[in-house]
N, C-alpha and C positions, 0 to 999 in steps of 0.2 A: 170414737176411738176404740170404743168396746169392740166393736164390727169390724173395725180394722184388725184388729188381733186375731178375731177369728177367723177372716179370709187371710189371715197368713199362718195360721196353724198353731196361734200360742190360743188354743183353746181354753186352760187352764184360768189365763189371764182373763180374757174375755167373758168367760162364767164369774168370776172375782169381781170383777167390773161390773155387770149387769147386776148382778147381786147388790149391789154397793148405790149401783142409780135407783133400781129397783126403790131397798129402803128406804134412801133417799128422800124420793118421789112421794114414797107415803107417807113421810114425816110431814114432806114440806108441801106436797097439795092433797094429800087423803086419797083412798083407793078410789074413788070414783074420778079422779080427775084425768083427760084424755090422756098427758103425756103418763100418766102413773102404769093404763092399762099397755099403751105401745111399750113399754119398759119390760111390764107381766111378759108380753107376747117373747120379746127379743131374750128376757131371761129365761121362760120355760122353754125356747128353741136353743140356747146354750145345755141347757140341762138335762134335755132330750137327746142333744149332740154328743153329749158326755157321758148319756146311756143313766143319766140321776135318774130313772124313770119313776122312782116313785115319790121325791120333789118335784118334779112336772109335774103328774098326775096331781097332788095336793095345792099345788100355784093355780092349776088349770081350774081346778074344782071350786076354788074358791073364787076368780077372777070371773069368769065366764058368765056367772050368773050379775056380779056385779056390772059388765060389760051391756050384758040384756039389757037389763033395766035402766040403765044410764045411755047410751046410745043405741040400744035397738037391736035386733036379731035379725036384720038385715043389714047391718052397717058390717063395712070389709072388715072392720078390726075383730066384728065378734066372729064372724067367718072363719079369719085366717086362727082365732085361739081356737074354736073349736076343731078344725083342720088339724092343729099341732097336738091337741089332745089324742084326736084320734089315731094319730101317729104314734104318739109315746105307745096306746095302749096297744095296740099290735104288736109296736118293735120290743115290748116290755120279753126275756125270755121267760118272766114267771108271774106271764099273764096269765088270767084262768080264762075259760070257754064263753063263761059270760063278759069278761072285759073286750076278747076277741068279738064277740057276736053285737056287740055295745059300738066296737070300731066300725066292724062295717055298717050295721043301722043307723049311725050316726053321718057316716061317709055316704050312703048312699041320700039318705035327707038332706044332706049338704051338697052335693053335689046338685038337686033339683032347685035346690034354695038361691045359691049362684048363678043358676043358669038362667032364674027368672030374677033375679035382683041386678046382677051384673052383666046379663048378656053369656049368649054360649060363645065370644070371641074374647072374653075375659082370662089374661093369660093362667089362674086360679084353677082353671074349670080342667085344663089338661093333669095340674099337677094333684088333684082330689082324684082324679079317674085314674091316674097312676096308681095313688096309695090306695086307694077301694080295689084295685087289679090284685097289689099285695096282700092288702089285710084278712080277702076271702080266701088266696093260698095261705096264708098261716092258721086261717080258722080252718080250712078244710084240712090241712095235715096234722092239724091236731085233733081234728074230730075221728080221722078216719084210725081205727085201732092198727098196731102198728104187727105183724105178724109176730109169732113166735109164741 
């Protein structure tokens, strides 16, 4: 129902939602448990959509590593949070030069990691080479000094 909301643009609701299964999930099976991290994922992609960038980023940080260790750093679900991390930290406007240079290092490692875990016809592998296309424009315009 949460996903419904957001493909019809009650965003708000949907962020309210995920938040809500989110805690939920932790209560009632512990942050390692599968449905708890697919919840992480679908809530820090609300919250990233909502521009909470720096909620994401501290959901992400603390998720991701739990995710490793509990099913693997080749399993899609740690992929796809670390994917959404790398996302927030780009789109953040008051990311610093190391958060930007963190995105694409991270994008570009994942994207070699997908290619050999999941296959280069892995629908994943377009949408990482998208965001690595973005994230070195936002790290290069912010590197480059700006005249004046």
């Amino acid at each position: 129902m949460a996903n419904s909301h957001g493909r019809l643009g009650r965003n708000e609701q949907a962020l309210n939602m995920h938040r809500d299964l989110y805690s939920g999930y932790v209560r009632l099976n512990g942050e390692e448990h599968r449905e708890t991290l697919i919840e992480a994922l679908n809530y820090a992609s609300s919250l990233g959509h909502l521009r909470h960038f720096e909620e994401a980023r501290s959901l992400l940080r603390k998720t991701i590593p739990v995710t490793r260790r509990t099913i693997g750093d080749g399993h899609e679900l740690t992929l796809r949070l670390r994917w959404n991390y790398a996302t927030v930290l780009y789109e953040d406007p008051a990311a610093t030069l190391d958060d930007l240079r963190e995105s694409v290092t991270t994008l570009e490692e994942l994207g070699r990691t997908v290619r050999r875990v999941l296959g280069g016809a892995h629908p994943l592998v377009p949408d990482i080479e998208d965001t690595l296309k973005q994230s070195r424009i936002t790290l290069r315009a912010r590197e480059t000094p700006s005249p004046g």
